[in-house]
LUMDRENLO-515434 format. One record per residue (C-alpha): x, y, z. Coordinates in pm, whole numbers, plus 50000, padded with zeros to 5 digits. Layout:
N
<site X="X" Y="Y" Z="Z"/>
...
//
This chain:
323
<site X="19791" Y="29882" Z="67817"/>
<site X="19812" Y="30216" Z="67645"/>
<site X="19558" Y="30414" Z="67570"/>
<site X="19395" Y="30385" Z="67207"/>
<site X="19378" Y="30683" Z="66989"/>
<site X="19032" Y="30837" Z="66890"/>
<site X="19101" Y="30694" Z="66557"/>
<site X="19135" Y="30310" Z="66694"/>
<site X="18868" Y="30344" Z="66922"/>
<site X="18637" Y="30420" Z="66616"/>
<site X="18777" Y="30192" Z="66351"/>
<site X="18745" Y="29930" Z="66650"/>
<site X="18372" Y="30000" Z="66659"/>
<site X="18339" Y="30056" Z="66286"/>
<site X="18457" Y="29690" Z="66304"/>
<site X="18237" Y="29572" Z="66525"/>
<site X="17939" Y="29734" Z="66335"/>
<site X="17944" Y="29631" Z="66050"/>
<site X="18033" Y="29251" Z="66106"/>
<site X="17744" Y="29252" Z="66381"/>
<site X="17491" Y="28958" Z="66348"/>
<site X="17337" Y="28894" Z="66650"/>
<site X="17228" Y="29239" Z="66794"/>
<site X="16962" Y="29480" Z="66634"/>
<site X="17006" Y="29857" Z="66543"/>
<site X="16929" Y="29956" Z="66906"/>
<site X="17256" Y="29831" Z="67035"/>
<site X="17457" Y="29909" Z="66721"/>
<site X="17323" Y="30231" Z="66803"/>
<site X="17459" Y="30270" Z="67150"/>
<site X="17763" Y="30117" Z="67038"/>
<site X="17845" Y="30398" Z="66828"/>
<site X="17765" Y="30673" Z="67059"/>
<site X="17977" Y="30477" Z="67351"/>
<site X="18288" Y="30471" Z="67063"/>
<site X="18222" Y="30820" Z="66998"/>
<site X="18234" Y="30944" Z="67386"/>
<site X="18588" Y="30735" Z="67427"/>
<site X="18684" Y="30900" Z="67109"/>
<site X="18616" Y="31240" Z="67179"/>
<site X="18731" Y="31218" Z="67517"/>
<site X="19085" Y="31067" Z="67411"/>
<site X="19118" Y="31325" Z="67162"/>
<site X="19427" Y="31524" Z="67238"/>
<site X="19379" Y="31886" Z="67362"/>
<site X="19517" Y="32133" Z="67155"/>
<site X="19793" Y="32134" Z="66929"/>
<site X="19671" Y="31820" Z="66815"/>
<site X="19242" Y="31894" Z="66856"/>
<site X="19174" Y="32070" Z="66491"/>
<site X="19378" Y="31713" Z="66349"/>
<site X="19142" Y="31492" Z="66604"/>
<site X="18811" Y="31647" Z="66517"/>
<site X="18869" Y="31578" Z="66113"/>
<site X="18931" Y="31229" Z="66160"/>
<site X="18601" Y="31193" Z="66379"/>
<site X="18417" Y="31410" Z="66155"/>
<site X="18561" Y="31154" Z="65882"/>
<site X="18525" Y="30802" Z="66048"/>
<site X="18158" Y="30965" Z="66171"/>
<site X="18053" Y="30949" Z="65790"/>
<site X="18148" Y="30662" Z="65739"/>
<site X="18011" Y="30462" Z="66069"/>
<site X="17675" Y="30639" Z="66015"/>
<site X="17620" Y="30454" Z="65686"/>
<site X="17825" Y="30120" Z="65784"/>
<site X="17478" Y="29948" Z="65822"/>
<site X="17212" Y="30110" Z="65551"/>
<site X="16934" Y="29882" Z="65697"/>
<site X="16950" Y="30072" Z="65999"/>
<site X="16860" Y="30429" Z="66035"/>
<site X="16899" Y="30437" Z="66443"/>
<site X="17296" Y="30411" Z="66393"/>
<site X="17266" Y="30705" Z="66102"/>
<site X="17079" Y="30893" Z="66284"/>
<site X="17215" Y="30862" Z="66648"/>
<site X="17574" Y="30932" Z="66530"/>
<site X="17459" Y="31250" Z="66283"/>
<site X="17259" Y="31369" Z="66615"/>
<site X="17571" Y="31389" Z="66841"/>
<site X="17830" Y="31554" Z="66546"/>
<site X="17505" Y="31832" Z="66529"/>
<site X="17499" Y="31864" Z="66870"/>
<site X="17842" Y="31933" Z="66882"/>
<site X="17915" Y="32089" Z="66532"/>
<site X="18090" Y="32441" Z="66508"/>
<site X="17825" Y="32735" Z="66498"/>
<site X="17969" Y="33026" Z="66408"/>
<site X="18312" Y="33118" Z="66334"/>
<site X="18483" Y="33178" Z="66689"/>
<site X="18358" Y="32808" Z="66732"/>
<site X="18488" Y="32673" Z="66433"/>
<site X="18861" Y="32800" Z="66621"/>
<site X="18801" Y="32596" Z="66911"/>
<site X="18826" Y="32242" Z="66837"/>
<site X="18875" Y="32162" Z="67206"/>
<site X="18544" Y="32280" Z="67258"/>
<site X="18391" Y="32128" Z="66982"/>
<site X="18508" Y="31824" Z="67136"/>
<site X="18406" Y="31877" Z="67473"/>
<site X="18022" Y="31918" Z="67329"/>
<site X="18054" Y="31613" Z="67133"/>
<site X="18144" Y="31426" Z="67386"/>
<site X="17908" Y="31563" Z="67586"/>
<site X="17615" Y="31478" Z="67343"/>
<site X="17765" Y="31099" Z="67297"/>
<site X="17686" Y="31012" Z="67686"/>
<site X="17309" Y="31158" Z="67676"/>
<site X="17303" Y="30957" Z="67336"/>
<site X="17397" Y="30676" Z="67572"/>
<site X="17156" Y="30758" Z="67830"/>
<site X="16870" Y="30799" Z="67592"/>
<site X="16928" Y="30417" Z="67454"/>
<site X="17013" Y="30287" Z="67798"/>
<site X="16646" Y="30448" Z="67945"/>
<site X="16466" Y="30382" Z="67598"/>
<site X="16367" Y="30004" Z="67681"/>
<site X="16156" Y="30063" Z="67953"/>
<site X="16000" Y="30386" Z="67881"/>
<site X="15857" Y="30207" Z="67579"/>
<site X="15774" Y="29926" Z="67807"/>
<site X="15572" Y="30218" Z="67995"/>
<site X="15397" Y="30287" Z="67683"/>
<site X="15301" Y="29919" Z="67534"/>
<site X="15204" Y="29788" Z="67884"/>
<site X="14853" Y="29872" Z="67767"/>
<site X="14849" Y="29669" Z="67487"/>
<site X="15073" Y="29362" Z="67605"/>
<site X="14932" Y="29301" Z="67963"/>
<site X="14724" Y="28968" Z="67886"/>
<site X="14666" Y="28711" Z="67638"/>
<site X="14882" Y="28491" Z="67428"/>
<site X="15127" Y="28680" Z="67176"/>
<site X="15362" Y="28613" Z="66891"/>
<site X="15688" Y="28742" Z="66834"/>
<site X="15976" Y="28737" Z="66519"/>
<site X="16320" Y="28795" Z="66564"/>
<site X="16501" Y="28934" Z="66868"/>
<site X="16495" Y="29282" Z="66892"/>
<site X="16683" Y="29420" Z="67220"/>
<site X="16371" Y="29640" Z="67322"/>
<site X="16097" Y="29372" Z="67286"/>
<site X="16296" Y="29169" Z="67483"/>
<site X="16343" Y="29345" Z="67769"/>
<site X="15981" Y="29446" Z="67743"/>
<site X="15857" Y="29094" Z="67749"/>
<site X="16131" Y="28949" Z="67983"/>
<site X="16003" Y="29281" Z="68245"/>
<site X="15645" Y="29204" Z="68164"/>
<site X="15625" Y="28845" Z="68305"/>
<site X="15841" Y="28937" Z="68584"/>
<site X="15635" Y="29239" Z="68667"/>
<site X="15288" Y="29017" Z="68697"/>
<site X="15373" Y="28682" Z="68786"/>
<site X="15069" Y="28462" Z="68768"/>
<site X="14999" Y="28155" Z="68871"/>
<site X="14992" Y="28001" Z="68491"/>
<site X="15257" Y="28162" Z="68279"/>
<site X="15173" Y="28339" Z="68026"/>
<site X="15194" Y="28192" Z="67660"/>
<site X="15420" Y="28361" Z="67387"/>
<site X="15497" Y="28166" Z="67012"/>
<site X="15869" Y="28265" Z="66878"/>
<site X="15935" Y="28218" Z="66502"/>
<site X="16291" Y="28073" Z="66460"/>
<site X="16367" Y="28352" Z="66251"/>
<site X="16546" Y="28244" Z="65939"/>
<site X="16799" Y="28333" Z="65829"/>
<site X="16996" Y="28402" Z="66131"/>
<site X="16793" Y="28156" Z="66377"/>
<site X="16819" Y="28425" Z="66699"/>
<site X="16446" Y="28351" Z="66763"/>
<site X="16569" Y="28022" Z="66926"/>
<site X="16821" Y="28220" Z="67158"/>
<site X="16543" Y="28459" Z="67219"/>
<site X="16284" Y="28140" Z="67293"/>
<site X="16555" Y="28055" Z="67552"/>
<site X="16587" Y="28393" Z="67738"/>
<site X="16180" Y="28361" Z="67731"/>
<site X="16089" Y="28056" Z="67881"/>
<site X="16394" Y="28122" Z="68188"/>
<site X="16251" Y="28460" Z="68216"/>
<site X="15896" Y="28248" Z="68277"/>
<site X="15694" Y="28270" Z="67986"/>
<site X="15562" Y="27959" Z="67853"/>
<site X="15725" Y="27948" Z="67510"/>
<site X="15623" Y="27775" Z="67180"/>
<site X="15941" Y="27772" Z="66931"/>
<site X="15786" Y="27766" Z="66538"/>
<site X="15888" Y="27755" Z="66248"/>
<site X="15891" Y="28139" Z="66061"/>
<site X="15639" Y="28004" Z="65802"/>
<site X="15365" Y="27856" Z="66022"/>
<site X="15273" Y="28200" Z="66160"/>
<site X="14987" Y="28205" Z="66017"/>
<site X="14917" Y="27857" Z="66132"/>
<site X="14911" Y="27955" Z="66491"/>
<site X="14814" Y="28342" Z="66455"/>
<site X="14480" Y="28258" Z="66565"/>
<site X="14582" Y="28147" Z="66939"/>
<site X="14736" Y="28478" Z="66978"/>
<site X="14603" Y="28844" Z="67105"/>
<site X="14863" Y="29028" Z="66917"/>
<site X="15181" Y="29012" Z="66780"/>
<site X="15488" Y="29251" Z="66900"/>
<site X="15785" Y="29293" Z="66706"/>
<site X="16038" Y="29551" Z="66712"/>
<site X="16177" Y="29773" Z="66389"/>
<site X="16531" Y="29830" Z="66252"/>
<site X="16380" Y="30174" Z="66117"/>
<site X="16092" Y="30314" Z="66037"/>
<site X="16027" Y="30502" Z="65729"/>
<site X="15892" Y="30838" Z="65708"/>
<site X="15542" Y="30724" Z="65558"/>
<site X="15546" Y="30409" Z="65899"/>
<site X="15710" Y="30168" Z="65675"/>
<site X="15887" Y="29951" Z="65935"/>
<site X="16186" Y="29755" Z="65816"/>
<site X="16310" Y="29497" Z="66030"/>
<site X="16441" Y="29116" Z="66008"/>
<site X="16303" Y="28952" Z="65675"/>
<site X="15971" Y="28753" Z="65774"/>
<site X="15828" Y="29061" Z="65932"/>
<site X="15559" Y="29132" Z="65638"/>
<site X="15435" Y="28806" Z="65594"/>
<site X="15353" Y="28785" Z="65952"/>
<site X="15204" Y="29114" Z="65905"/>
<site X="14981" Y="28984" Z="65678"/>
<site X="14931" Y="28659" Z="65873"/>
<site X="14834" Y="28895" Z="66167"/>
<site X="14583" Y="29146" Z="65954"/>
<site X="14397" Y="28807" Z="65780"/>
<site X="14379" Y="28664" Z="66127"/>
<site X="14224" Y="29013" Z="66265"/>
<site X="14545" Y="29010" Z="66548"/>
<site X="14697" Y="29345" Z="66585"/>
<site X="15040" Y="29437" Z="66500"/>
<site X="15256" Y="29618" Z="66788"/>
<site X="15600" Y="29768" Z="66676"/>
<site X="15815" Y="29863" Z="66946"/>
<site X="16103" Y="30129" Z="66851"/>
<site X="16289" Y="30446" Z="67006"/>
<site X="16238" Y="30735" Z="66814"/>
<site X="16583" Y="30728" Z="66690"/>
<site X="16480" Y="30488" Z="66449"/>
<site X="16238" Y="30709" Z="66238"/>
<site X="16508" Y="30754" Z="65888"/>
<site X="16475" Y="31066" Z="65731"/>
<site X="16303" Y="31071" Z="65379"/>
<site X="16682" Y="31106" Z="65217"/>
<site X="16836" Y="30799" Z="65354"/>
<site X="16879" Y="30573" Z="65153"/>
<site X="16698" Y="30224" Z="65323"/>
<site X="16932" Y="29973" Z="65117"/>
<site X="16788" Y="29599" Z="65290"/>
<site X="17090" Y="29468" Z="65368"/>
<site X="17201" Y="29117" Z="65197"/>
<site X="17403" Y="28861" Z="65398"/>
<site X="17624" Y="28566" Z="65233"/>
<site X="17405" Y="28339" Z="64993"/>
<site X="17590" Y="28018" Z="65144"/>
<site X="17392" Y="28031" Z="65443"/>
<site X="17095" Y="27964" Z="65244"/>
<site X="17326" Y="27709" Z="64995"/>
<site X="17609" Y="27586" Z="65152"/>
<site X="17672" Y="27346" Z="64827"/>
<site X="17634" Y="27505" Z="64526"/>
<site X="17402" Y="27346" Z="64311"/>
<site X="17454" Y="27428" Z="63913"/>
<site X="17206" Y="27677" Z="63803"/>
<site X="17070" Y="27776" Z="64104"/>
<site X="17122" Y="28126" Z="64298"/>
<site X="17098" Y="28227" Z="64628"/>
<site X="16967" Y="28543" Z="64763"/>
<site X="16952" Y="28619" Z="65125"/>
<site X="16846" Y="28960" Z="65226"/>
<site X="16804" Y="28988" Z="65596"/>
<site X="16540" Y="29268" Z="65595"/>
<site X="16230" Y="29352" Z="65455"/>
<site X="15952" Y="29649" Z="65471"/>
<site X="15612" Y="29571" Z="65596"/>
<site X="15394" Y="29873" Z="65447"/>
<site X="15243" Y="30094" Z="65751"/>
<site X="14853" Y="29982" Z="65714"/>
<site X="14957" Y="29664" Z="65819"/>
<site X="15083" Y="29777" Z="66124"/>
<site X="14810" Y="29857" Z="66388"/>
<site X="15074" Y="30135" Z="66608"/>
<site X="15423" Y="30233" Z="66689"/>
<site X="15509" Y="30230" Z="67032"/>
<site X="15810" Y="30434" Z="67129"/>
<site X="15973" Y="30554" Z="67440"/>
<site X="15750" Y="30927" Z="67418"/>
<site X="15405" Y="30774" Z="67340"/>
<site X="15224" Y="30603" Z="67002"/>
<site X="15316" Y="30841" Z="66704"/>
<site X="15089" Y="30919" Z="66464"/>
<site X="15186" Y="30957" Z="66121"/>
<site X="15232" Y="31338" Z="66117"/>
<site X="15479" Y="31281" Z="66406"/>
<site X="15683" Y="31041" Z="66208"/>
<site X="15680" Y="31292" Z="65935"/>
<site X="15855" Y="31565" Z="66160"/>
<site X="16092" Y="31317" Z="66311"/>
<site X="16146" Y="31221" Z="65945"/>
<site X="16235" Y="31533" Z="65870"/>
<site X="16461" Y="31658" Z="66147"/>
<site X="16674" Y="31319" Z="66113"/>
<site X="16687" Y="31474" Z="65782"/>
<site X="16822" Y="31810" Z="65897"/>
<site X="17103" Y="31616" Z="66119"/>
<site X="17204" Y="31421" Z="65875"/>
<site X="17234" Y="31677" Z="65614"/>
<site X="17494" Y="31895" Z="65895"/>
<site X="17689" Y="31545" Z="65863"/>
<site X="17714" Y="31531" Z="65493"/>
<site X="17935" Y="31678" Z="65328"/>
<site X="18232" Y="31775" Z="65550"/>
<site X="18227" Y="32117" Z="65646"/>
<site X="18480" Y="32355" Z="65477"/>
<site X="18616" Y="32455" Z="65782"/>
<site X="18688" Y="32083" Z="65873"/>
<site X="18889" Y="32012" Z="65574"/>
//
């Protein structure tokens, strides 16, 4: 088969992005960085570089905001086009090079989510290693944390975890699955009886689309009631994210809205549908924010805030010398 041109290799991705159900921003995230690497790699050297490097630059721009719920794929992809941006004029020549550092910054991108998992794991051991807890959706990095957990400390009665089904959407039941092989002893429930069974559990661990630069966590609609479920109940709240995920205070956070018919398959006269698949759970509901470095207080999130800010400004607008 021949090999694809940047441009295919991105649109490919692009495509793959932003019709993307069933994974969470972490692995859009590496997607993108992957798709950037092949790009910039395939890229032609010169004659044809300068031409290469403004359609990456371009299809960058666009691939950063192809899911607005998510800041990790924003920021991630604005990160590696900084890292590899033109810095002075004698740069700005050598599109080659450019490249070169591009691609270069796309594989630690790829490192950095492929590590990410279980240095958080590292982190949240301390605040995971007993009792019964409660988790929503199926975020990537809670996953792996809770799937390394029980195989890390087997004990002679599994440990108990409750999964919400996780409307709309359902992955919680996939997720349930992947839990009770990995040897938890799993309790599938309905999104809405959280609070019902909030009591049984030590604390509840979720994971975090992005996180907003006052600790606003978006994530898969459902998360703030059972934020509030948890804070009534006295259960602590446990958000597990990379860094990556902090948005800067510019970006715009748009909760992304899915097709109404999965809510109302028949239409029914007079009624609407609305079926947002994200919401915001304010940050005094959530007890701390574990990432891959170490819990971040709210100052930290503020600096992260801002230099995903700084990134993603050096993405926006093209640069004159790109065209």
């Amino acid at each position: 088969m021949a090999d694809r041109s940047p441009q295919a290799i991105l649109d490919d991705a692009l495509q793959r992005i932003r019709a993307d159900r069933a994974h969470g921003a972490s692995w859009l995230a590496r997607t993108a960085a992957d798709a950037l690497a092949e790009a910039c790699g395939a890229a032609a050297p010169a004659p044809g570089a300068d031409e290469a490097l403004r359609q990456i630059h371009r299809t960058a721009r666009t691939l950063a905001h192809a899911r607005p719920s998510m800041a990790a794929l924003a920021n991630t992809v604005a990160h590696i086009w900084t890292a590899g941006a033109p810095r002075n004029d004698a740069d700005a020549t050598d599109a080659a090079a450019t490249l070169a550092r591009m691609r270069a910054a796309a594989q630690a991108e790829v490192a950095l989510w492929s590590r990410a998992a279980d240095d958080i794991l590292n982190v949240a051991r301390a605040y995971l290693s007993d009792g019964t807890l409660l988790t929503h959706s199926r975020s990537g990095t809670v996953e792996h944390a809770l799937t390394r957990l029980v195989a890390d400390a087997p004990a002679a009665e599994p440990r108990a975890i409750f999964v919400t089904e996780s409307r709309p959407g359902g992955e919680g039941v996939a997720l349930a699955g992947v839990l009770a092989t990995a040897g938890w002893r799993v309790t599938l429930i309905a999104d809405m009886a959280c609070g019902l069974f909030m009591g049984q559990a030590r604390a509840v661990v979720t994971g975090a689309d992005s996180v907003r630069a006052d600790g606003g966590v978006v994530n898969k609609v459902g998360t703030y009631p059972l934020a509030l479920a948890a804070r009534e109940a006295g259960v602590p709240l446990y958000v597990l994210c990379e860094t990556r995920k902090i948005a800067a205070l510019e970006y715009p956070l748009t909760f992304e809205e899915m097709d109404a018919a999965e809510l109302l398959p028949q239409p029914i006269a007079g009624v609407a549908a609305r079926n947002p698949y994200f919401d915001l759970t304010p940050a005094r509901l959530v007890t701390c924010i574990v990432t891959e470095r170490r819990l971040l207080s709210l100052d930290e999130i503020r600096t992260m805030a801002a230099e995903a800010g700084r990134s993603l400004a050096a993405l926006d607008p093209l640069d004159a010398t790109l065209g």
